[in-house]
Each structure stands twice: as structure tokens, then as C-alpha cells.
C-alpha positions in Angstrom: -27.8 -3.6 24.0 -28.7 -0.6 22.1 -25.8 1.4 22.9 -23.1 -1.6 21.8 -24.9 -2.0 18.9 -24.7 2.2 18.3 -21.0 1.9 18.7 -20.6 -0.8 16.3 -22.2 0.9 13.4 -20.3 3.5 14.5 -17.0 1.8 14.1 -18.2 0.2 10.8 -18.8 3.7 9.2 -15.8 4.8 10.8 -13.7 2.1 8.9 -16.0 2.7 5.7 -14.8 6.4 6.1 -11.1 5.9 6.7 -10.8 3.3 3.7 -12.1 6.0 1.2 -9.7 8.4 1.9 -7.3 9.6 -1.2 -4.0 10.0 0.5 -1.0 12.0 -1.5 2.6 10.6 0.0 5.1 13.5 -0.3 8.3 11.2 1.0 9.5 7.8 -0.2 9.6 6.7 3.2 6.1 7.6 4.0 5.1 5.9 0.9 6.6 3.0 2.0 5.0 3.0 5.4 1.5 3.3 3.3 2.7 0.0 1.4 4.0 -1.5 4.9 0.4 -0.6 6.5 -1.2 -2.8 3.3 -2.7 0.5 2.8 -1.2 1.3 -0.9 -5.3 0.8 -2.1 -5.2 4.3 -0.8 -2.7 6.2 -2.5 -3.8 8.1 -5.3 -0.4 10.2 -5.8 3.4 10.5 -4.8 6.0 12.2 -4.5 9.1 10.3 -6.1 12.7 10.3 -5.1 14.7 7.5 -6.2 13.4 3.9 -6.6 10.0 3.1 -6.5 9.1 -0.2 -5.0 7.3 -2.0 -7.6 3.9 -2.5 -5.9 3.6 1.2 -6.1 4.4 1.4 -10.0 1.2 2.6 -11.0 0.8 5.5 -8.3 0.4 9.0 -10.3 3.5 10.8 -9.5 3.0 14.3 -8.1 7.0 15.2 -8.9 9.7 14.7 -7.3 11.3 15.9 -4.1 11.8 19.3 -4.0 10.0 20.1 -7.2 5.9 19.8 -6.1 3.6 19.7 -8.7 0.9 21.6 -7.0 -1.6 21.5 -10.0 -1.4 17.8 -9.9 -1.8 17.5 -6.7 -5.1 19.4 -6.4 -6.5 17.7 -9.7 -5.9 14.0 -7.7 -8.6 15.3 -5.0 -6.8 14.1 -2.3 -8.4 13.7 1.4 -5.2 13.7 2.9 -1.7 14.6 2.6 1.3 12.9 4.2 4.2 15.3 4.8 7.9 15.4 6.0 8.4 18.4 6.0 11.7 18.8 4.0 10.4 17.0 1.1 8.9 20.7 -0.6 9.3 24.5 0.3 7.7 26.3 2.5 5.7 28.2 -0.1 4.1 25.2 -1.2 3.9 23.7 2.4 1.8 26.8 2.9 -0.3 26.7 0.4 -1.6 23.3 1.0 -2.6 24.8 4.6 -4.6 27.8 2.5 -6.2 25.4 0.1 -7.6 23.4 3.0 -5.9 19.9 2.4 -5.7 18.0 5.7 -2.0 17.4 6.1 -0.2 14.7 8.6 3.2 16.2 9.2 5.7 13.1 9.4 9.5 13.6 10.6 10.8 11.3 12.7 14.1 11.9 14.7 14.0 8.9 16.8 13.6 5.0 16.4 10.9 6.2 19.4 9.0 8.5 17.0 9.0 6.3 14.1 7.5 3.4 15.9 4.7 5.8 17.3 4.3 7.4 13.5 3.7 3.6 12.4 0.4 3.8 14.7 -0.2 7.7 13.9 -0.3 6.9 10.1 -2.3 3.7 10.5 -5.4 5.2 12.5 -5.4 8.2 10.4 -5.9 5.9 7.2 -8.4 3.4 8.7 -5.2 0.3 9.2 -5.3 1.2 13.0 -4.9 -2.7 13.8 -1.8 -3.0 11.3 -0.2 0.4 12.7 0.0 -1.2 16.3 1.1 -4.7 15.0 3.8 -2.7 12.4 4.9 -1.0 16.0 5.0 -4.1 18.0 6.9 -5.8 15.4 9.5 -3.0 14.9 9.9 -2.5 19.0 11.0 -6.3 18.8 13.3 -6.4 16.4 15.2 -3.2 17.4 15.2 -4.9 20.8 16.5 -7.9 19.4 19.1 -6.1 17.8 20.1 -4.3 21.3 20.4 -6.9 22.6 23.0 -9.1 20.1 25.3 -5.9 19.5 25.1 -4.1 23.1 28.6 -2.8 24.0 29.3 -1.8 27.5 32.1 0.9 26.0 30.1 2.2 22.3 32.2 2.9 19.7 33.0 6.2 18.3 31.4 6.7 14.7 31.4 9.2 12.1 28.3 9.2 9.4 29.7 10.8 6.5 26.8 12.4 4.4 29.1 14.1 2.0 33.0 14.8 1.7 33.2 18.0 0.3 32.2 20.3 1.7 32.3 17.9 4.7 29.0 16.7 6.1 27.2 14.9 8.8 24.6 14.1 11.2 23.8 15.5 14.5 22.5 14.2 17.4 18.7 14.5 16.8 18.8 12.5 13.9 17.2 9.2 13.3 20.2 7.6 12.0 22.4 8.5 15.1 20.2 6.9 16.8 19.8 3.6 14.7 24.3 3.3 15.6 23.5 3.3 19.2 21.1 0.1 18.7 24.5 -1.3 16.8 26.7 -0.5 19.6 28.3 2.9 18.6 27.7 7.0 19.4 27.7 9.3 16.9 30.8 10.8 17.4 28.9 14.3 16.3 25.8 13.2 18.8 26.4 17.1 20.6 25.4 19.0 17.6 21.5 19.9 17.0 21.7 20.6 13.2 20.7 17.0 11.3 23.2 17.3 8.7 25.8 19.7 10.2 29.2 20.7 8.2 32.1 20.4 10.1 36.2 20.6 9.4 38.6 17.8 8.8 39.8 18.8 12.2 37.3 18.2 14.3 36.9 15.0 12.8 40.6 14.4 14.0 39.8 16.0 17.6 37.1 13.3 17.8 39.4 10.4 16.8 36.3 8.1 15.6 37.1 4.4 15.7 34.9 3.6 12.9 34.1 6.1 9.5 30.9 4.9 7.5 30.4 6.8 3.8 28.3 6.4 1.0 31.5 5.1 -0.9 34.8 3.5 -0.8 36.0 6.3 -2.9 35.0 8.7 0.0 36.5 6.8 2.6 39.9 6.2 0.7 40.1 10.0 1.4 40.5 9.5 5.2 43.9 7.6 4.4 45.7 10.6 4.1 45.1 11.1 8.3 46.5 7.7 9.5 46.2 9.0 13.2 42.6 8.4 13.2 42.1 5.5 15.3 39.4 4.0 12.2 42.2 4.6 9.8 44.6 2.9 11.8 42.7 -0.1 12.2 40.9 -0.1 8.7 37.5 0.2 10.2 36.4 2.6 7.3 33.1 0.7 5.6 30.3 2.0 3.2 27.1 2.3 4.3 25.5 -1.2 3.8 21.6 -0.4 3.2 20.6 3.5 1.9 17.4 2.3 3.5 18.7 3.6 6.7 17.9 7.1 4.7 14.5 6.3 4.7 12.3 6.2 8.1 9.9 3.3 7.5 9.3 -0.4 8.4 12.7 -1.5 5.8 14.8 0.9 8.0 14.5 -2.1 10.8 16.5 -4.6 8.0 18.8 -1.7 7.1 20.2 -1.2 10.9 20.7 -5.2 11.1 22.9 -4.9 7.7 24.8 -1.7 9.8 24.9 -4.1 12.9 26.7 -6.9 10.9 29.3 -4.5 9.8 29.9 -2.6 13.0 30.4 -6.1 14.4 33.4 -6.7 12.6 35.3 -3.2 14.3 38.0 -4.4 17.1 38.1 -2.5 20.4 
């Protein structure tokens, strides 16, 4: 009896502990993920980088990506620090180590990994119960979405990031992963690099059957090659949902907009 009712008081003042912590976000999509855990009460700082949702209006910004405020940063007293690691330098990534901020490094390059960070980031900040329930729920719907837009032959995709130079992703790279659920393969899937250049012939070489950019402007480019099995058959689309750029809990309604449009490419 005594020792149940030790490790309840100990759980109690466990919780008590977790839900004081001052946590810094240093990634939109880490943010998010602090709003999706319904632990937002907890950020004291952020690092900005486009749109903010509106729940988190009032955070103090600590700059924006890229471009650390460090002085700000150690004025908000934080307990922890949530990091991907491309959001600041490596000079200032160090110097958080030196100053002795406990930091929660945060990169997802799966679906896989995302789903476990959901978890990671909710026991670390005392919302262990809505990290596993975020999980379970994200599992489903990716599975869901597997299922509906399975293809026994995937199509060939090319992810543009940026036309010129010309960029996109590689393999191990959470968006390449988020085609597969819709049916496709990164046409690029062999290279390591996330955001690799590459030349317009490759890109020919590879004969992708559908082209996704981040504008019709871009795509109108790839007119020019009308060998290119997407060209041919006008399978060249926009991206749908920029929250596919952004690893959190949205990403899941992001890939079902990329679904509905891959579901409209012919064999």
C-alpha cells in the first residue's frame, strides 16, 4: 500500500514538474506540435517562419529562422529548447550546449519518426497521454490513406523545391515519403542529400509521370520538354498544402490534399 501510494505522489510531482517547464520552439513545425499536444500554456518563446497560427499570437518571438536572437532567448529563462536542427547555425546550436539549456533535437525524416517525435515531445513536456493519442491518431489516418490510394505499379514523381538552379528532395526526406502513402516514388528516392540539385537531364533520364511545384509558373517551364511522360499527359500540379513543409500533426491533412490530386494522374 505504501509503495503505490509512493509512486503516485511520485507521478503527481512528476506532472507538477513537467507542466512548469518554459519551453523555447525553434521550428514552426515544432511549435505546432506544442499547440497539437494542447501544450501551447508552455511556450514562452518561438522561433517564427512564416504564418503563425493564431492561438500562438501572443508567444514572444525569439527571431526568425536562421537569424537567433540568442539574448532573447536566455532572458525568457527557458527549461527547454525544442530544435531542428537546420532552423539556426551551428555557432548558435553550440552555444546553447555551453550555456547549459536542455535541448530536444527534432528532425524527422520519416512519417515513422514523426509519429514517435509526437510521443518523444509529449513526455518530455508532461502531455505524455496526448503524445501517444496524437500517434495513434496519426498511424490511423496515414493508414487510412494507404489504404484508399495504394497502387500496385507507384507512379514516378518529381518534387520540385526550386527551378533555378534546379532543386529537389532525396530519398531520406519526409516528404518522399508522404508520396509513397499517395501512391507514387520519388523519382529522386536514390539520392541521400534532402534537397539535392540536379540537371534538366536527369529529370528527362527519369521520365517522371507526374511533376509537383510550388507554382504553375514553375511548372509551365517543363512545357518546353514534351517527351516527359507528366508533360505529355498534363499531370504537372502545384503543391496543394505547404503544410507538407512542416513535420507536425497538420502534415497528416496536407498528404490527403496531395492524395486527392495524385488521384487524378492516369496510368
Amino acid at each position: 500500500m505504501m509503495r503505490a501510494l509512493t509512486l503516485v505522489v511520485a507521478l503527481l510531482l512528476s506532472s507538477m514538474l513537467a507542466a512548469s517547464e518554459r519551453v523555447v520552439s525553434l521550428a514552426p513545425s515544432l511549435s505546432e506540435t506544442m499547440l497539437e499536444l494542447g501544450a501551447d500554456d508552455l511556450l514562452v518563446g518561438m522561433l517564427d517562419g512564416g504564418e503563425r497560427p493564431d492561438a500562438l499570437a501572443g508567444v514572444p518571438s525569439v527571431g526568425r529562422l536562421g537569424q537567433l536572437e540568442m539574448e532573447t532567448l536566455l532572458a525568457l529563462q527557458p527549461t527547454l529548447v525544442l530544435l531542428r536542427p537546420d532552423s539556426i547555425s551551428h555557432a548558435q546550436r553550440d552555444q546553447l550546449t555551453q550555456f547549459g539549456i536542455p535541448v530536444l533535437v527534432a528532425q524527422p525524416v520519416s512519417l515513422a519518426q514523426l509519429t514517435e517525435q509526437f510521443e518523444l515531445i509529449g513526455e518530455r513536456v508532461g502531455r505524455a497521454e496526448q503524445g501517444r493519442a496524437l500517434a495513434r491518431r496519426f498511424e490511423q489516418g496515414l493508414a487510412q490513406l494507404r489504404r484508399r490510394y495504394h497502387r500496385e505499379q507507384p507512379f514516378r514523381v518529381f518534387y520540385q523545391i526550386w527551378n533555378r538552379p534546379l532543386y529537389t528532395l532525396g530519398g531520406r526526406q519526409i516528404i518522399s515519403d508522404a508520396i509513397e502513402v499517395c501512391g507514387g516514388r520519388n523519382a529522386f528516392a536514390d539520392l541521400q542529400l534532402p534537397a539535392p540539385q540536379v540537371s534538366i537531364e536527369s529529370v528527362l533520364s527519369r521520365n517522371p509521370e507526374v511533376i509537383l511545384a510550388g507554382s504553375g509558373a514553375q511548372l509551365s517551364e517543363w512545357k518546353a520538354w514534351p517527351q516527359l511522360a507528366a508533360v505529355r499527359k498534363g499531370q504537372l500540379w502545384e503543391v496543394p498544402d505547404k503544410g507538407l513543409e512542416r513535420p507536425s500533426f497538420q502534415m497528416l491533412d496536407a498528404i490527403g490534399k496531395l492524395c486527392a490530386v495524385m488521384a487524378q494522374a492516369a496510368p
